[in-house]
N, C-alpha and C positions, 0 to 999 in steps of 0.2 A: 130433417135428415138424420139420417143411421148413423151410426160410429164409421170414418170411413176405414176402407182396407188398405193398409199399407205393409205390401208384401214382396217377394221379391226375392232379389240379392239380400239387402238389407237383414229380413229374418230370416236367411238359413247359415247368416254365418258365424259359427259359437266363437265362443269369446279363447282367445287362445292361451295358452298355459304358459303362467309366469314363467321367467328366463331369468337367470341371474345375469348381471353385466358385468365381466370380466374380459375387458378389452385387454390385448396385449400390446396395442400401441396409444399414443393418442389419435382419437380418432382427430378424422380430417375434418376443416373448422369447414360448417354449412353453407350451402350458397344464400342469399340473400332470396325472402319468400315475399313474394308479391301482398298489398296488404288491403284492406275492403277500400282505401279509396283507389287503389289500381284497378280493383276489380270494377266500380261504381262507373270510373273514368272511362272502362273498355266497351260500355253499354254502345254508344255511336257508331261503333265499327262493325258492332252484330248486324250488318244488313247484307240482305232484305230478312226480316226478323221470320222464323219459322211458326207455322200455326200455334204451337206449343207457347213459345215465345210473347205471341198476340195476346194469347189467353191469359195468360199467368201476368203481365203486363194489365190490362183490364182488371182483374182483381186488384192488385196493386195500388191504382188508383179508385179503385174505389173504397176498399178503408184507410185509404190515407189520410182523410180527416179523423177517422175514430182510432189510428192506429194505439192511443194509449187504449181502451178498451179492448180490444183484439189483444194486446198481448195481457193485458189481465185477466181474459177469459182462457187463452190458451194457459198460463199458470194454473189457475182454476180448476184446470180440465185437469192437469198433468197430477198434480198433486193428490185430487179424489180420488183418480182414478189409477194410480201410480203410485200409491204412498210412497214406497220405499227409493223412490228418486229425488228424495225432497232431501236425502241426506247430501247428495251430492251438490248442494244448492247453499249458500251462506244461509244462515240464521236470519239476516237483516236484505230483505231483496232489492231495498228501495235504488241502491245505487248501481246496480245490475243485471236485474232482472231483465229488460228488453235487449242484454248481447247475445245471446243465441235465438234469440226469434226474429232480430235482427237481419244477424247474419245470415239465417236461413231464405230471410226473404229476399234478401239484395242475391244471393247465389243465384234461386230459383228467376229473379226476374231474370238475369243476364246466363241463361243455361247456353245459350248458341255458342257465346265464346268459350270454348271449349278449353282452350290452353290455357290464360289465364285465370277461370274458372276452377279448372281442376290444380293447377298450383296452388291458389289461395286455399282451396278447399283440403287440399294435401296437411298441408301446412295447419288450418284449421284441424284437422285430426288429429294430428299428432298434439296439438296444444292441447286437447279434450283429455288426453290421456293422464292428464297430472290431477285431474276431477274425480276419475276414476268409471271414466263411459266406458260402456263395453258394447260388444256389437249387438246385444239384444235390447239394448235402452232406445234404440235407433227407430223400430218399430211405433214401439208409445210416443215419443214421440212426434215424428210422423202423424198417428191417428190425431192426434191433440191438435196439429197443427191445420189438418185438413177441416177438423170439426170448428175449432175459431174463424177459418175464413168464409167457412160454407153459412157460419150463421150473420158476420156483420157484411159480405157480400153477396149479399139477398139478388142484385140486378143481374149480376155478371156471372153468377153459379149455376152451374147445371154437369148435366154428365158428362159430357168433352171438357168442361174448365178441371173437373174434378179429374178424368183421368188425365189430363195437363201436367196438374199438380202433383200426381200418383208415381208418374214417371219423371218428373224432375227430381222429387223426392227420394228415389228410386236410386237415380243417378248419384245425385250427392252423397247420401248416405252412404250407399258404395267406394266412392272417392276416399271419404273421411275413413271408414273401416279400414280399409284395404294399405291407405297412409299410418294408420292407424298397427295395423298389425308389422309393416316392414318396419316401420319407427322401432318395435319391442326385440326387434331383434338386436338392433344395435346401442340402444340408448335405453336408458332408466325412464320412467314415467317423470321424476324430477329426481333432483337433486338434496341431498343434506347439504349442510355448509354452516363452518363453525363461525362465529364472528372472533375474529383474530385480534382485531381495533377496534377503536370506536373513539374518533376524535369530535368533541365541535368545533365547528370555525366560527360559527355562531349563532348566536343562539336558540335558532331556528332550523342550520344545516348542518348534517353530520359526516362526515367521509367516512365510511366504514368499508373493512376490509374484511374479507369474510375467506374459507379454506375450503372447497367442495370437498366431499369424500370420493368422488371419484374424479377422472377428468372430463373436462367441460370445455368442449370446442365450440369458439365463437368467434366472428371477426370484428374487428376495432369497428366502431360503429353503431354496434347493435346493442340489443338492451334485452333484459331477462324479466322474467316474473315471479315476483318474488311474494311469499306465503309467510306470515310470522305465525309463532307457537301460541300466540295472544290472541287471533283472529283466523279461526280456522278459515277452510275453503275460502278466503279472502287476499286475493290475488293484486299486485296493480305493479306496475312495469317500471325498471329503470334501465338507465341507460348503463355500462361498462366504461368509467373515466377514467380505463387504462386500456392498451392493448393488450394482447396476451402476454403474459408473463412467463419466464422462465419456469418460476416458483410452483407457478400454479394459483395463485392469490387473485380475487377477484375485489375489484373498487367498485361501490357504488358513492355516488352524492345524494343524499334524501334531502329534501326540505320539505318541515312538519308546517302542514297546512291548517285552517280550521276545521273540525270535525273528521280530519283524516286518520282513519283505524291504522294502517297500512305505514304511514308516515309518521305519526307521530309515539308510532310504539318503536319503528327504527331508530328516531331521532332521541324520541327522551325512556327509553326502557330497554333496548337492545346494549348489552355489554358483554366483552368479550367471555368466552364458553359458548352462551347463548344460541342457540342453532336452529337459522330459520330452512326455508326450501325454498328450491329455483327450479322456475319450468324452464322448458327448452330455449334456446337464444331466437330473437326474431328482429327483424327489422331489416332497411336494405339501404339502411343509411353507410353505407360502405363507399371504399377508394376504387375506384378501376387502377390498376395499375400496368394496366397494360398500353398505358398514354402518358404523356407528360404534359399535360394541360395544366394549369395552377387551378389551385384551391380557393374559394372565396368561403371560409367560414362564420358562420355568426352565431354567436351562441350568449342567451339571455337567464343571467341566474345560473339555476344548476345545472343550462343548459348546453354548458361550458363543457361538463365532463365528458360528452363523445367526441366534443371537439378536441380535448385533449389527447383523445385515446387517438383520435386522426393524425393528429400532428406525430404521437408514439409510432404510429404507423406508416406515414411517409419516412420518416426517420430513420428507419429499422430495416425499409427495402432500398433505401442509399440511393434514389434516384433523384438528383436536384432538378425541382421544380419549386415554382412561386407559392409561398404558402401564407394569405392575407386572411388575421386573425381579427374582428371585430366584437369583444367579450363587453355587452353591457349588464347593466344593474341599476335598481332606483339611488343607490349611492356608494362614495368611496369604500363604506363598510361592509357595502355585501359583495364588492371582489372580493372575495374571501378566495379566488384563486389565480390572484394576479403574480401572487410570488411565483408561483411555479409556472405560469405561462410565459413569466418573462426572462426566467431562468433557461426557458426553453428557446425562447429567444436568444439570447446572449449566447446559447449555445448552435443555434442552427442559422446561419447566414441567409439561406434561403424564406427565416421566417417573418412576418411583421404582426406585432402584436398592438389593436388600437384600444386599449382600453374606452368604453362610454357612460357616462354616467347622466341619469335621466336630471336626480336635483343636484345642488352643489355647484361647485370649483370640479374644474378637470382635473383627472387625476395623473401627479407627475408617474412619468417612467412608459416604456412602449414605445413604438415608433413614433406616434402618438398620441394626445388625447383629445376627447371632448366632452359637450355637455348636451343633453339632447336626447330624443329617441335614438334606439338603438336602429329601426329603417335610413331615417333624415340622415344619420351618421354614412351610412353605406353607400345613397346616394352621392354624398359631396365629394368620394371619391373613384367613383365610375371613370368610363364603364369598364367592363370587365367583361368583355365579348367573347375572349378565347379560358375563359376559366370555368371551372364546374362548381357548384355553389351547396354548401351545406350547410343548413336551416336548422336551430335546436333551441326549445326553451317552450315557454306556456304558450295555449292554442293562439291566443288573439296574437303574439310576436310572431307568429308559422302563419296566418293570413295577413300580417302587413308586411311582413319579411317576403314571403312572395311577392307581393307586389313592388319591392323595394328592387329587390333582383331582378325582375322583368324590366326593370325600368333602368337600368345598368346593363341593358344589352345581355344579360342572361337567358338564354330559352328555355322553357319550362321543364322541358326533358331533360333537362340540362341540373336541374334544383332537385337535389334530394331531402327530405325529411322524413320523420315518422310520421303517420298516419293520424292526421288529427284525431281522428273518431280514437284512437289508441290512445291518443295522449291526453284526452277527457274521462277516457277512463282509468287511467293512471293520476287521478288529480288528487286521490286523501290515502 
């Protein structure tokens, strides 16, 4: 098969002319954007599935046992044939390279649901813009992508699968541009941001405090992507372990992982001057506050800090509701932020702070403590039927922690976290 055509929306629309950002207020903090496991999740509801849908479906499963080939062929393709998009790409592809081919495919499988579709895709647009895509990178592509499936889905390929994928692709791209160009009017493609602080707590975790140069609307919850001067185009997410500040001052908690560019240049090489970048805020691990339901937080390691910034944020909107804090660690010394959760305690009536600790003696001070998994801990004090449930820490704590919550009378709609697939990519 030929190069395929991928035309459209997509290539006629030029890339639009830088804008300086000169807000005169703070803009207003973003709504929480739907994230690929919402999107993954809403695939059951697309019925009865459209011909389009069938197709692209069928492909899908058919290289899904070669899918590491397919996206190394799609690379292959991009790069020969595309030199000059290779800039926009890390140095080092090994721990990223399959996010945007990814992404692309899970969008194109689930094209019916329209609404949650076009929000993640929204939202995927405007993330792209800190890379520096523009609307004619969309095309290439596109062709690259048509050209990998058409060669390892030999069974399921032909001219209706191909113009299937023509016009899925068609569609998306569009979304993302379009998200893409409103984004530029209001907002920076990212952010400067001075490093202000730079504490350890230990040896491994750093609390830094960092100054955007402009303002940065976010809500307590959410988490940024953040770019060091040490590792170009090398992006990987934290969470915000504060609410919004007066100041303006933005909290992150790093822990330097093995082999993590991203983490361990924050942890052991970031000091204040130092000025990394921050792409747009995302995540929808946020409060409704237009309920008074209690809180069931659990946050493991540095997975404390948005639970922190939650608690900042009940706090700040004066509404008394139950707020049941569960902070574990493998031991007493990696609380590393037990003083100030308990402080926050001792100051807020409405809060309960249980400290857990995986080895060791429990740790005094909190409502209570124990010793134990940080799930087993959650359970023994169930259930917790009328509360809303907010999940944070490393991926395998966010698949037992679900389970631990369902099992406390939590319903799933009901559990917020970030998006695993986010948080494995956020791991160095």
């Amino acid at each position: 098969m030929g190069s395929a055509s991928v035309t459209g929306p997509a290539a006629r629309n030029q890339a639009p002319a830088p804008s300086a950002f000169t807000p005169k207020a703070r803009p207003a903090a973003p709504a929480p954007e739907p994230s690929l496991d919402a999107l993954q999740a809403s695939a059951a509801s697309a019925t009865p599935a459209s011909p389009d849908a069938v197709l692209i479906r069928r492909t899908m499963a058919e290289i899904e046992p070669v899918s590491d080939k397919v996206t190394s062929y799609f690379y292959a393709l991009l790069f020969v044939q595309y030199p000059d998009l290779r800039a926009l790409f890390p140095a080092a592809m090994d721990t990223q390279r399959d996010r945007l081919f990814k992404a692309l495919l899970t969008a194109a499988q689930h094209v019916d649901d329209a609404d949650v579709l076009t929000a993640y895709l929204a939202n995927l647009g405007r993330g792209h813009r800190k890379y520096g895509t523009q609307p004619d990178h969309y095309p290439a592509v596109g062709e690259c992508l048509l050209n990998a499936l058409s060669r390892y889905a030999t069974s399921s390929w032909g001219p209706e699968t191909q113009a299937a994928w023509v016009r899925a692709y068609t569609a998306i791209s569009q979304i993302m541009i379009d998200a893409a160009a409103e984004d530029e009017a209001v907002a920076p493609a990212w952010w400067q941001a001075e490093v202000v602080s730079h504490e350890l707590r230990t040896p491994d975790i750093a609390v830094v405090l960092v100054r955007p140069d402009q303002p940065y609307p976010f809500l307590a919850g959410q988490y940024a992507s953040v770019e060091t001067p040490w590792w170009p185009r090398v992006w990987r997410h934290y969470s915000f372990a504060s609410a919004p500040r007066s100041d303006g001052l933005l909290s992150f908690h790093v822990k330097a992982v093995p082999a993590g560019w991203v983490s361990n240049a924050m942890v052991h090489r970031a000091r204040p001057g130092d000025v990394i970048r921050l792409g747009a805020p995302g995540g929808s691990m946020t409060v409704d506050h237009s309920t008074r339901s209690g809180l069931l937080c659990v946050g493991g390691g540095t997975g404390i800090a948005p639970i922190k910034a939650l608690v900042e944020d009940v706090a700040e909107h004066g509404v008394r509701r139950p707020v049941e804090v569960f902070y574990g660690a493998r031991s007493d010394h990696d609380l590393y932020e037990l003083d100030t959760m308990l402080n926050l305690e001792q100051t807020h009536p409405w809060l309960s702070v249980r400290p857990v600790v995986a080895n060791g003696p429990a740790v005094r001070g909190g409502t209570s403590s124990e010793t134990g998994q940080l799930p087993d801990a959650v359970r023994q004090y169930g259930p917790f039927r009328e509360y809303d449930a907010y999940l944070s820490g490393p991926p395998g704590l966010i698949r037992s922690g679900v389970d631990a919550l369902v099992g406390v009378g939590i319903p799933t709609e009901r559990i917020r976290h970030d998006s695993v697939e986010e948080l494995v990519s956020a791991g160095d």
